[in-house]
N, C-alpha and C positions, 0 to 999 in steps of 0.2 A: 705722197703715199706713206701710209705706213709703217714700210720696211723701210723707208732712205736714211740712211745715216751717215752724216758728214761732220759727225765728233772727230775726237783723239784716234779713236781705233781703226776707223774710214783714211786716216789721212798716215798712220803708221802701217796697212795695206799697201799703200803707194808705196812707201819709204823700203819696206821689208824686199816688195815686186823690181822695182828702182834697181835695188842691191844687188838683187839677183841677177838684172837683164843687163846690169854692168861690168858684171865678176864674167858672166856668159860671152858677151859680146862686147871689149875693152875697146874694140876702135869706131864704134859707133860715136856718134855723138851725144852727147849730156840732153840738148833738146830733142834728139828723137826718143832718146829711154827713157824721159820725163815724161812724154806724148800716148807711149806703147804702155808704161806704169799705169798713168793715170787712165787710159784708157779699159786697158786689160780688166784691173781691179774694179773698177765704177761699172763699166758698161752690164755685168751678168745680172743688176739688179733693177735696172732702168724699165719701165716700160716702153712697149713700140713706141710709143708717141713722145717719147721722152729722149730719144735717143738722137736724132737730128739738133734738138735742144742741145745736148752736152757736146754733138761734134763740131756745132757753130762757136759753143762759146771755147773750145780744143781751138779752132782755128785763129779766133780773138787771140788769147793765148800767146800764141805762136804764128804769127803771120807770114805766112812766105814759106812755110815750112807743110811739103809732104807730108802723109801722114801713109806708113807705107802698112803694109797688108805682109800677114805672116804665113807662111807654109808649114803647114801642121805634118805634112805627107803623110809619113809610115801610120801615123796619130789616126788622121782625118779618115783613112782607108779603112784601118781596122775597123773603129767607129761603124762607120756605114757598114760594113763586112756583117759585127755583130749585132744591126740593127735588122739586118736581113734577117739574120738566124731568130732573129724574135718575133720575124714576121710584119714589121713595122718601116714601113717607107723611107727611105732616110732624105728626108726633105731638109735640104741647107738650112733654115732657119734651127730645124729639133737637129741639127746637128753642131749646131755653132756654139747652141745651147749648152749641148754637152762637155765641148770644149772649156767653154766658157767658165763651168760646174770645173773641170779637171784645174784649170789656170787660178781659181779661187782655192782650190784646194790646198795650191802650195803656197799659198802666202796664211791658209787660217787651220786650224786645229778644230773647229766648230762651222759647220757648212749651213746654213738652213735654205732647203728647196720650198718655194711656197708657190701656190696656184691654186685655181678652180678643181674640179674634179674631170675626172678624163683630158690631162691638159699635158700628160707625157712625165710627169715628174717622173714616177718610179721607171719608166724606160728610160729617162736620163741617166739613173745610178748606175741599171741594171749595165747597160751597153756601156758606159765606160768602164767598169768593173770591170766586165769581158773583155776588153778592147786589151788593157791595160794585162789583164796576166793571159793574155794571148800574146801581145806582143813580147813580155818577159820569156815564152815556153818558145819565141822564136828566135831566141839570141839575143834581143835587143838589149844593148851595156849600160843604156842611158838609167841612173839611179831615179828618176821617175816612175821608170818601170816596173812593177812588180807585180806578184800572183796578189788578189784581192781576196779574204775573205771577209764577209759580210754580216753582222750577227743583226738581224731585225727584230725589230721587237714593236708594238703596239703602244704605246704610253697609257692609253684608255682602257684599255683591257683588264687592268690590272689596280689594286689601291697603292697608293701613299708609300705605305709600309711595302707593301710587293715589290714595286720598283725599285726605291732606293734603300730598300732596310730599316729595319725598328729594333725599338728594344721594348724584351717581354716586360711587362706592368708586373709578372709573378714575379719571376725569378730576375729580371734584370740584364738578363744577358741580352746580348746582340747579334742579331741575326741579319744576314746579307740577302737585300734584294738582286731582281734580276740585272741591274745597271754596274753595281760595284761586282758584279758574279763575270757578268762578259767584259768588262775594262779589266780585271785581273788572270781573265782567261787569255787575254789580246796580249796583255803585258808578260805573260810567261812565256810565248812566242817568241823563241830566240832567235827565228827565221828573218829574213830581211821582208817579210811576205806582208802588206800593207793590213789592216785590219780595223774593219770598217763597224761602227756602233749604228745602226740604222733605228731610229725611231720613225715608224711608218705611224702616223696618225696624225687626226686634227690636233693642232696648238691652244692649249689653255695656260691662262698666268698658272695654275695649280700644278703644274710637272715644270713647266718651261722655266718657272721662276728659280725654283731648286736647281737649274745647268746652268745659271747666269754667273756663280760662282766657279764655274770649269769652265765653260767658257769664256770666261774673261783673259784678256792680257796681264794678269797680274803676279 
């Protein structure tokens, strides 16, 4: 497919996930937070039929070795809670999903959701957004949690120059599109409050290529 990517950046998702699931949970073992790393980070991009594939070759792997199943609770509940509120079923699989979107989130700075059309994407972001500063406005202490604001924007809507800023040909100066407008609007946010750049649109090399430099690890 694709999107599979199993470079440098695929295999420092592990290492980063890894870190985390070991700072989190110190008396586990090393082979089960290698298992839940590599699993957690690879699986959100896998297709259906792809996925049996990577848990066979997890087992090779690791032979003799569980592969245990995490409780999301307070997470999982919300989720479906505000999946209702949008009217949308909360079927385990568009839900796992969403999960899956949150646990990617914290190991990447650059997310990209890709699908068909009518395939739930945008009610992925929508319902964990909600989920996430719902759970914040009910106490939750976990630093995961916070109120989400979202700024969406269309990639296609708009030229070259709109988006990311140009400089006038008369006078020279330089003028801020709408990407550098909402990344400095997000950054003056001195709130702990999460703050989300949403490009809602189809992907061409002509916008995508111009975030390969922000979204890089570098």
């Amino acid at each position: 497919q694709d999107h599979y990517d199993f470079g440098m950046r695929a295999v420092k998702s592990v290492l980063v996930m890894a870190g985390q699931l070991k700072r989190a949970n110190p008396d586990i073992s090393e082979d089960i937070t290698l298992i839940r790393a590599l699993r957690d980070s690879n699986l959100p991009k896998f297709l259906y039929e792809d996925v049996p594939l990577f848990m066979a070759i997890i087992q090779d792997l690791f032979p003799g070795t569980s592969i245990p199943n995490v409780d999301y609770g307070r997470l999982q509940q919300a989720v479906e809670l505000e999946m209702r509120k949008l009217r949308v079923q909360p079927v385990p699989t568009h839900v796992s999903k969403i999960i899956q979107l949150f646990e990617t989130m914290l190991v990447r700075h650059g997310v990209m959701v890709v699908g068909l059309t009518l395939t739930g994407k945008t009610t992925c972001h929508e319902a964990l957004a909600a989920a996430l500063s719902q759970l914040k406005r009910d106490g939750e202490e976990s630093a995961q949690y916070e109120v989400v604001k979202r700024h969406t924007l269309n990639p296609k809507s708009v030229t070259m120059g709109e988006l990311y800023g140009e400089i006038n040909p008369v006078t020279q100066e330089w003028t801020d599109g709408l990407v550098p407008t909402l990344v400095r609007l997000a950054v003056h946010d001195e709130s702990d409050n999460f703050n989300w750049v949403i490009f809602d649109g189809p992907v061409d090399a002509l916008w995508i290529e111009n975030m390969n430099t922000v979204l890089d690890d570098n």
